[in-house]
N, C-alpha and C positions, 0 to 999 in steps of 0.2 A: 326875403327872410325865410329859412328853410326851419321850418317846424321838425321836433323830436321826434323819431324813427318808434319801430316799436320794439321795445327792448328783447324781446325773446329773439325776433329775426335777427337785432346787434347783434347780441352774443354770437348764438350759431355763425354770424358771420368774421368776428373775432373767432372763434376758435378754430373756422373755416382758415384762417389766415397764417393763425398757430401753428397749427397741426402743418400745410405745404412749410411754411417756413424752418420747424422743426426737422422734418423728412429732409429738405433741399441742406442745411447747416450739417448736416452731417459728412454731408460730400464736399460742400464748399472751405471749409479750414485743411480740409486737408490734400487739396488741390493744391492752395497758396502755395502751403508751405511745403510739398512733395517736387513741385517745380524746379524750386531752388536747390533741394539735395540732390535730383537728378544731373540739372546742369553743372554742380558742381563735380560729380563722380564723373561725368563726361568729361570736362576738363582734364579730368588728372588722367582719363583713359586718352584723350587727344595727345597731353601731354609727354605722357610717355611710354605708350603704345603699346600697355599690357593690356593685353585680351581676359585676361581677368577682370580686369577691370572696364573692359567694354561689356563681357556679359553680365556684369552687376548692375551696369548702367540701362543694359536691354529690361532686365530683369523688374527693376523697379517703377521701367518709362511701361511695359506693360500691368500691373496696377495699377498704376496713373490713369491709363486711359481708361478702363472701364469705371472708375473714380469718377473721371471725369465725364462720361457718357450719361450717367444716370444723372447726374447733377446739373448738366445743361438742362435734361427735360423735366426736373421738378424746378428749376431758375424760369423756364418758358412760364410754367404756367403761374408761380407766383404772380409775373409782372402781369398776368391777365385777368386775376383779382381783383387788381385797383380797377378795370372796370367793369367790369359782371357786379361786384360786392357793394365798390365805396364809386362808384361813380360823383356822388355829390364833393368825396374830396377831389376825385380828378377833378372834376370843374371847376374847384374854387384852388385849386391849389397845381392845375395839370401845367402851366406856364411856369413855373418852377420846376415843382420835381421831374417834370417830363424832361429836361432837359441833358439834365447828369445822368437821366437813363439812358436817352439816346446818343450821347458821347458814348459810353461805356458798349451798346450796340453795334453801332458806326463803327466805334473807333480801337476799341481795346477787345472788343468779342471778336472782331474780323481779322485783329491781328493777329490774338489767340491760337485761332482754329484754322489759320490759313498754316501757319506754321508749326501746329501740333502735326498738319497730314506730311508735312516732311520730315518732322523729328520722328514718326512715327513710323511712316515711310520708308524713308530718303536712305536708310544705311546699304551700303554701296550702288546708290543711286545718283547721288550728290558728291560733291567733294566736302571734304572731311571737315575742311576748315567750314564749311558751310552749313553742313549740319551740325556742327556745333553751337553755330550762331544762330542757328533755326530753335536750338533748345533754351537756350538762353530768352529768346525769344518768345518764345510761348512761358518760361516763368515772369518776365518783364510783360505781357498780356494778360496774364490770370489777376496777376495783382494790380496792374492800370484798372482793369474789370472791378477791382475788388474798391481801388480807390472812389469810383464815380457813383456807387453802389452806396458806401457808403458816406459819403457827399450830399447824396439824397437822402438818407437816416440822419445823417446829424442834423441837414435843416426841418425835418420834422422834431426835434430834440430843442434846436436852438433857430429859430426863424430868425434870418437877418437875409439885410440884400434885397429886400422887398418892399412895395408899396400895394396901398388896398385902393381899387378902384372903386368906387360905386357907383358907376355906370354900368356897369358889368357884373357887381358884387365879384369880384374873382381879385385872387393876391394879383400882381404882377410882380417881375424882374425888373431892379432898378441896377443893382449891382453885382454879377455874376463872380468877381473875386471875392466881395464878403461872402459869397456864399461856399467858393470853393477851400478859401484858406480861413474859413470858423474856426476858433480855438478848438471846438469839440468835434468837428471832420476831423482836425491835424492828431489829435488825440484820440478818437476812434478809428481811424488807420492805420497808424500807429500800432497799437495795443492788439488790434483784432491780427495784423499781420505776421506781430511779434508770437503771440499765444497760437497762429498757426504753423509756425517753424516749431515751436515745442508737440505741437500734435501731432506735427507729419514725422519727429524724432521718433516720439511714439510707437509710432506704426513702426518704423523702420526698427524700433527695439523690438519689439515684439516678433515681428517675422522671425528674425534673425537669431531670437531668444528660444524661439519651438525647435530652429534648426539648430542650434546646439547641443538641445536636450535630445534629440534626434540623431545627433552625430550626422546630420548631413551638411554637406556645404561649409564646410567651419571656416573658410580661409574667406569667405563671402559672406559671413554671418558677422565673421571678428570684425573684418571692418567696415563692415557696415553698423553695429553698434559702437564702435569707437567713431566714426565720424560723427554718424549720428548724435552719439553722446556729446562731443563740443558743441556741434550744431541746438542742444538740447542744455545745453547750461548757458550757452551765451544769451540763448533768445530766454529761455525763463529769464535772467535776471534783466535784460531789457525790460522782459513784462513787467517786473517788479516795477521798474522807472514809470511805464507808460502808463501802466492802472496808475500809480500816482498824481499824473498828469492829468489822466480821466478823471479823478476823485476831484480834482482843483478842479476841473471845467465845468466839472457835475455840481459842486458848490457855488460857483460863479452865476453859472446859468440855468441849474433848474434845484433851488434848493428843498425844493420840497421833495424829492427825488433821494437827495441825502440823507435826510431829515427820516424816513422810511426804513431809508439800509441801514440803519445807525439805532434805530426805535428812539428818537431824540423826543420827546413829548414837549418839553420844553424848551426852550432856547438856553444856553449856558455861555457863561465867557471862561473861556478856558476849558473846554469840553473835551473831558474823556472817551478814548476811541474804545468801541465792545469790544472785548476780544472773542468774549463770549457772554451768553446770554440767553435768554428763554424768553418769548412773547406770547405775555398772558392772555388766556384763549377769550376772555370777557373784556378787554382792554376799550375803552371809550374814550376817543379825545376831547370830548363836553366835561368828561372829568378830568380835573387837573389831578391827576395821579400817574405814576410814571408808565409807559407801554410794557419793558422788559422787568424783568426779577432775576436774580440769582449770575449778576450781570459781575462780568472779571472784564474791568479796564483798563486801558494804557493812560494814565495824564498825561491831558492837556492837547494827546497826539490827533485830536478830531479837529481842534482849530487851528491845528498846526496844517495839515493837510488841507482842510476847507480855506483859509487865508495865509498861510506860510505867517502866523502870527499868535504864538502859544497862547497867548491871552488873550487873544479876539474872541467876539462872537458867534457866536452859531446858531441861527433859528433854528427853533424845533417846530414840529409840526402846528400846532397851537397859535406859533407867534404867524405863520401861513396863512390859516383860516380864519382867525380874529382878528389878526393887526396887532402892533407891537408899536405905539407911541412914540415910549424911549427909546426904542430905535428907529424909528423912522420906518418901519416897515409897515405897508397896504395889506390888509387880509385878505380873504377871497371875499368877505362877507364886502368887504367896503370895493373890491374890484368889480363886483355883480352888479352894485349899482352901476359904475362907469361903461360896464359893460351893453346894459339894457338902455344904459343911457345912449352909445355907439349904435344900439338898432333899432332905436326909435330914431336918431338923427338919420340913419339909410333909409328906412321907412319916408321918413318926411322930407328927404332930397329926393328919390325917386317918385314919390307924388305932385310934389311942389316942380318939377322939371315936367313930369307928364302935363302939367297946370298950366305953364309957360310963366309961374312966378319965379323968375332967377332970383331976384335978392331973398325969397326963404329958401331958395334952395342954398345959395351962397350959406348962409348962414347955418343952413343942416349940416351943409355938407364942414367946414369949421367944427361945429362941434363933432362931429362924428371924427376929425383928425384930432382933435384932442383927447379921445376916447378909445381912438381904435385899437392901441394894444392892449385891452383887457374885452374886445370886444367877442372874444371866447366863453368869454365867464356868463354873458348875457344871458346862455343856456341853460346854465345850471338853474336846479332847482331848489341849495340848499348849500350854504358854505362846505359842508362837510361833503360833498363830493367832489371835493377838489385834491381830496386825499386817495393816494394808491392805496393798494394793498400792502399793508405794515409789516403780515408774517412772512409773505412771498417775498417780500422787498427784502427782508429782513433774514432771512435762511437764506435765501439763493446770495445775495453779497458774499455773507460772512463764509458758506462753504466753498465757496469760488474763492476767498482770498487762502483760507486753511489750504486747499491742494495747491492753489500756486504757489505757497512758499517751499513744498515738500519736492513740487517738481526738480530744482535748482541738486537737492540731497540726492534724489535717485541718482540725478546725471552724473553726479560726481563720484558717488557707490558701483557702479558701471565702468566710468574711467578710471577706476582704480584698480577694478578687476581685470580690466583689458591691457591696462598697464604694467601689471603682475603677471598677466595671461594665466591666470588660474579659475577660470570659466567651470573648470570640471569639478574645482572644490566649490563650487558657489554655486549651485544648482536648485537654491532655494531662491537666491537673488533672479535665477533664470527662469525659475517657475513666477515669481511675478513680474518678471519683465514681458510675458508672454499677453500679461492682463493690464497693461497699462495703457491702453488705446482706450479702455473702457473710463478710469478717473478722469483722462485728458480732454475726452468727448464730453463726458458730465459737466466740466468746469469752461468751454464752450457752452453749452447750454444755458446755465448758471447766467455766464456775463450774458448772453442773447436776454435771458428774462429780466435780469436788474437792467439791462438798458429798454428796453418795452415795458414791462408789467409796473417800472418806475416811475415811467411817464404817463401812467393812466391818472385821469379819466380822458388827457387830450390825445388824437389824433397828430397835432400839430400844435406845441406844446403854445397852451395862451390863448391863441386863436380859432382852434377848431376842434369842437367835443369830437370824440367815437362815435356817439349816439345819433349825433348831427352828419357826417363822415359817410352812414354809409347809404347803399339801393334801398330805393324802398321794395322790397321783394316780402314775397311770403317765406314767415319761418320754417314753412315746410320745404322749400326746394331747397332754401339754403344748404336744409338740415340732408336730404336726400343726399347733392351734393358733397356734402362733410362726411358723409360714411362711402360713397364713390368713392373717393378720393384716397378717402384711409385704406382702402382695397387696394386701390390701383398701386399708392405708396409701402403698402406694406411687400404685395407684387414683386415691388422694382426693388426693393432693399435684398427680399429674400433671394431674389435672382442676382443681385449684385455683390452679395455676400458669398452666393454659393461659386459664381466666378472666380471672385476673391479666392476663397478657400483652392480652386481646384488650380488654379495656377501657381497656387503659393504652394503646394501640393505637389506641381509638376516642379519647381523650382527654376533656378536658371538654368540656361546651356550646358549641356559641360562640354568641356575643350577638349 
């Protein structure tokens, strides 16, 4: 049984975690999604052998890779977090998640980078037909990477595919496909890959939007913002589907999660979705009074979403922590027994075996399977920490869903302009196309927090606190480390921007 950390080193170690993973999501969406518009511009230059369109394709495959350079080494050092930081979850949890890592290492990083040094390389190096299959290649690697990645996020989200030893106290792997095809992996891959084709459209609006206003490059700009632009309407309105998708899984499987992004206090049948809303800064779930005020709702559209059943159910956070009878639903309050009751039966099967008494171990170890999935709760010290953050849950959803719906309107304001080809009268449409990298990144961000800061206070939702998760270390190295690091990250960003800028600056070739 691993006793409570002490919470100042947690934190710093949470924010230690934050902060690389913040730095590295910067570079990582827009990787994904940059792959795909490249190997597609290479097609159409393969295709039909206009050198305009090979140096558009040159053009964009170099911002890639410095994109790509700085993100591998803020990617290195996250995965070496999990054991400098949370060692205690590597150990109870390293036979699973270690798994989908090292597929993704092994298998989709290797293919990645073996074939970026020839798409990178290879031009009249290789044969043509070859490097184009080399570029395809490395976008079909980035997102394999992206898959196994997060495979390993969604089973910390949704545990399945596992058994808990207590021989060992560690999960083990029983079934590697429940884990790989979770509704909430198939739906966080999904979503996250879709929202990265809108952010690498982005980008590509944006370059393309200064050199208009610039009068450089127009013939290179136009279309690359009209490709872009389809590129940039199809995938928002996927995302539209996928967040939907997310939203059922996220109600299915972690409904207190929703319950948060929604400010739901109480459970309702027939529950109206926020559109908007304010969460009052004094809010208390011990009082039954509502979290939000000044709240503009859609009916009914919340249980429609959470069960595809307008008039179903929806716990609210309340019916979580207490318990809900008439419905059938366990609180945290009544999960913490079963939970303490789970590690008093580990406690008394690992002594009772040291003992050489099997029939109490037998029977520890029985109750402890009857027990085990709320055997997270054991830790807590108080139903009410089994609750996220209500305003963070709660702002970062709702402005994340506000820009994705606007995204879908730009791209379409864009193709209409390019369709008309009147760029020169629209110069205000170009002046914020120049700054749209900046909302896209926000709303990346957004979803990273509502999928994390939603599932606090667990590590490993159910089964393993934060608190419990991580080294026992002092809060001072942590803390030393945590401003290192902000150094080193701030560093690699301002060096990677200023890259950025100067090749976006040199532009492409000309012929």
């Amino acid at each position: 049984m691993i006793e409570n950390l002490d919470p100042t080193m947690v934190d710093w170690a949470r924010a230690q975690f934050a902060l690389t993973a913040m730095y590295h999501w910067i570079f990582v969406p827009l990787t994904l999604g940059l792959t795909w518009f490249i190997a597609y511009c290479h097609t159409i230059s393969y295709r039909t052998g206009n050198e305009e369109w090979k140096r558009l394709t040159r053009f964009w495959m170099r911002l890639f890779a410095v994109n790509f350079a700085v993100g591998v080494a803020t990617g290195i050092i996250l995965e070496f977090e999990f054991g400098t930081n949370w060692s205690n979850y590597s150990w109870m949890v390293g036979d699973i998640f270690g798994a989908p890592l090292a597929i993704e290492g092994l298998f989709a990083f290797f293919l990645e980078s073996t074939f970026f040094a020839v798409m990178f390389f290879g031009w009249d190096r290789v044969s043509r037909r070859f490097h184009l299959v080399s570029t395809w290649m490395v976008a079909l690697g980035s997102n394999l990477s992206a898959v196994w990645i997060l495979v390993a996020n969604a089973w910390m989200q949704h545990p399945a595919g596992q058994e808990f030893n207590p021989d060992t106290a560690r999960f083990e792997m029983n079934s590697f496909r429940d884990i790989v095809f979770s509704p909430v992996a198939v739906a966080k891959f999904t979503h996250t890959a879709s929202s990265s084709m809108v952010l690498s459209a982005f980008f590509v609006i944006s370059v393309s939007s200064w050199y208009l206003l610039k009068g450089r490059h127009r013939t290179m700009a136009r279309r690359s913002i009209v490709l872009a632009s389809v590129f940039c309407l199809l995938s928002s309105l996927f995302v539209i589907f996928t967040g939907d998708q997310s939203a059922y899984a996220v109600a299915q499987k972690q409904p207190m999660k929703l319950a948060a992004c929604e400010g739901l206090l109480r459970g309702q049948t027939g529950a109206d979705l926020i559109a908007i809303g304010v969460v009052k800064d004094d809010h208390d779930i011990r009082d039954d009074k509502q979290v939000t005020r000044l709240n503009i709702g859609i009916p009914e559209l919340l249980s429609y979403l959470a069960n595809r059943n307008f008039k179903s159910f929806v716990p609210g956070v309340r019916d979580m922590v207490y318990g809900n009878p008439e419905q059938n639903l366990l609180g945290a309050k009544q999960k913490m027994v079963k939970g303490r009751t789970a590690l008093a039966a580990l406690a008394a099967y690992r002594s009772d075996r040291q003992a050489g008494d099997e029939a109490g171990a037998a029977a520890a170890r029985d109750t402890l399977r009857a027990n085990q999935d709320y055997i997270g709760y054991g830790y807590l010290e108080k139903p009410e920490d089994a609750v996220p953050p209500i305003a963070l849950s709660f702002y970062s959803f709702h402005f994340m869903v506000i820009l994705g719906t606007l995204f879908p309107v730009v791209s379409v304001l864009f193709l209409l302009v390019a369709w008309r080809n009147t760029f020169e009268k629209h110069r205000g449409l170009l002046r914020v196309g120049t700054i749209l990298l900046i909302p896209g990144m926000i709303a990346h961000w957004l979803g990273w927090i509502v999928a994390e800061v939603g599932r606090q206070p667990w590590a490993i939702q159910d089964l393993l606190p934060v608190n419990v998760a991580a080294t026992r270390l002092s809060s001072g190295s942590v803390r030393a480390t945590f401003f290192l690091f902000l150094f080193l990250f701030t560093v690699l960003l301002i060096a990677e921007v200023g890259i950025m800028l100067k090749q976006i600056s040199i532009g492409p070739e000309e012929g």
